[in-house]
C-alpha positions, 0 to 999 in steps of 0.5 A, a space after each residue: 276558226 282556222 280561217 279567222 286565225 289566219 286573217 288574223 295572222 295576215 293582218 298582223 304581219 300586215 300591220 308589223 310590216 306597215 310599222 317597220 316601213 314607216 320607221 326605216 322612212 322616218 330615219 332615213 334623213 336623220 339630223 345631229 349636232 355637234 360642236 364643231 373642232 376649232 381647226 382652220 385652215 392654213 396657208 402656211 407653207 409647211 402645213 399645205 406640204 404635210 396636207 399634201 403628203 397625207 392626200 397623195 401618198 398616206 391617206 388614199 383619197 383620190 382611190 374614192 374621191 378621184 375624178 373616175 375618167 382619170 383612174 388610169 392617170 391615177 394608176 400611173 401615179 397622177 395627181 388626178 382632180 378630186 370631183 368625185 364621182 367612183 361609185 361603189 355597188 355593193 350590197 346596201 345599194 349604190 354610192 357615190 363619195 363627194 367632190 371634195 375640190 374648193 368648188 364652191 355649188 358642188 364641192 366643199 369651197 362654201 363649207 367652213 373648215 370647222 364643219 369639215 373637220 367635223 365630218 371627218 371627226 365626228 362622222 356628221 355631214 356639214 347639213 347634220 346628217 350622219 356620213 357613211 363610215 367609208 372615211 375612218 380618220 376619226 382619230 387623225 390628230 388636230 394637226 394632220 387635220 388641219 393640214 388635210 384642210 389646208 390642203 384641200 383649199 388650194 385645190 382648183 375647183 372643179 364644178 362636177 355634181 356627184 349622183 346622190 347615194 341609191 340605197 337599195 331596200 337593205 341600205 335604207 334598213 342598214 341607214 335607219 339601224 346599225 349606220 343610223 349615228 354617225 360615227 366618232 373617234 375611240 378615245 381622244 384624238 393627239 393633237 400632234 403627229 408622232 414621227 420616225 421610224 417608230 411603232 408609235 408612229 406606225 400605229 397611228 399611220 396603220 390605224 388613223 391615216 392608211 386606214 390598212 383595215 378597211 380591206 385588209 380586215 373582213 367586213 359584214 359586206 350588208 352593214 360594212 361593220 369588221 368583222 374579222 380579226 384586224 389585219 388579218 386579211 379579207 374577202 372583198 365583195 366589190 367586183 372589178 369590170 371583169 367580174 373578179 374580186 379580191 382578197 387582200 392579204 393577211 397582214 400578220 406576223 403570222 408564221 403560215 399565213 402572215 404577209 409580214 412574218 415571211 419579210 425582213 423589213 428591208 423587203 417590206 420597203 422593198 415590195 411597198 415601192 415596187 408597186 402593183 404586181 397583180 393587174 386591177 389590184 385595189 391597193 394604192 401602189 402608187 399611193 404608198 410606193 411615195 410615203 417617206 422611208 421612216 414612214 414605212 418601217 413605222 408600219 412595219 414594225 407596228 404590225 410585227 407587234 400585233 398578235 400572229 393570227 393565222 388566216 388564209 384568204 386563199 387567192 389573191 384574186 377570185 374569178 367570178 362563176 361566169 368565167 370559171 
């Protein structure tokens, strides 16, 4: 009788195991549609700037879309291609963002505007799969984004195929789960950008353009979903060459532990163009140290609006087992 139960047992998570592998197989390659923003690019002058602006000195894109051979001209502040390339190993697997460059066999040159707006919008590939939510501009207004495009299209185009994504066993688990849908905007998005040295303003920059909470809030390093109270700093499980990981500040008005209680907002302009103190620190230094002065007391005094959490992350860098 025990060795029937047992076969029995066996069978079942035989069984239960099979149905779960086929399912996560069955959803990996997930179409969705959608209509597609009517935003299209333009060649005007002004519009191509603002595109310009945002790449290079709002939004980090070359800190993931950057042609990885030049990440040390990019850390001194160049222009470096954007062919893709950086490949993040983390948890889920191994990960490789696009070359966005106008290449037209291995970049974004033969997809239409409207479907680049779309993914970055809506969260769907140009091929109708869901993108991984790394690119958290759902909310960015109609203009910026039709700026971001305008400008994408005078870049030369660069022919460098980028490795597709490895996801590992638990990748492909997240995939066909919780990173099964894409992803799309909370609310709806301004069709203008607000301006001037106004919390207005710095909320959209922090929230829809910066992105300051992809590391500075923590994440579920598995699924990458927030988990922690905005801003109020994180623990990174990417390690650097050297086996070092870091963990990006509370950003709060928070007496104790908050980066911005202990700042004038003269300082915080300050510190924002000294650029990077800490050696292999991934903040884009060099990215934010070019934003417009109205720009960084926008953000500054948005985020002295935001509740005081305290939260401390310890030191700014943690040394792996290895070397310690």
């Amino acid at each position: 009788m025990i060795r029937k139960l047992f076969g029995w047992l066996l069978t079942l998570v035989v069984v239960v195991f099979a149905a779960g592998a086929v399912y996560v197989a069955s959803r990996q390659n997930l179409h969705f549609d959608a209509p597609a923003p009517a935003i299209a690019a333009s060649t005007d002058s002004a519009v191509v700037a603002r595109g310009h602006y945002i790449v290079w000195a709002v939004a980090p894109c070359a800190g993931c879309h950057g042609d990885p051979k030049q990440a040390v001209a990019f850390e001194s502040g160049a222009e470096i291609p954007l062919s893709g390339g950086v490949v993040f190993n983390i948890p889920p697997g191994k990960f490789y963002p696009r070359n966005i460059t106008s290449d037209p066999a291995t970049g974004i040159g033969a997809i239409p505007d409207s479907l680049i707006a779309r993914a970055l919008r809506l969260g769907i590939r140009h091929d109708g799969r869901a993108l991984l939510p790394f690119m958290e501009w759902q909310n960015m207004s109609d203009e910026d984004l039709k700026a971001v495009i305008s400008y994408l299209r005078t870049l030369p185009p660069v022919n460098h195929k980028v490795l597709d994504h490895e996801p590992n066993l638990l990748g492909r688990v997240v995939l066909a789960t919780v990173l099964s849908k894409p992803i799309g905007p909370k609310g709806t998005p301004p069709a203008t950008s607000p301006h001037g040295a106004t919390v207005e303003n710095g909320r959209y920059l922090v929230e829809s353009v910066a992105l300051c909470g992809s590391c500075h809030t923590q994440r579920n390093p598995a699924t990458g979903e927030f988990t922690g109270v905005p801003y109020a700093g994180s623990h990174m499980v990417e390690k650097d060459s050297l086996g070092r990981s870091f963990n990006p500040p509370n950003l709060l008005p928070a007496p104790r532990t908050g980066r911005t209680a202990a700042m004038t907002e003269d300082q915080f302009v300050t510190r924002m163009r000294a650029g990077r103190v800490i050696p292999g620190s991934p903040m884009p230094w060099q990215v934010f140290g070019r934003m417009q002065e109205d720009d960084l007391r926008a953000i500054y005094r948005f985020l002295r609006t935001l509740p005081p959490t305290e939260n401390d992350v310890g030191p700014a860098v943690t040394e792996s087992r290895a070397k310690t």
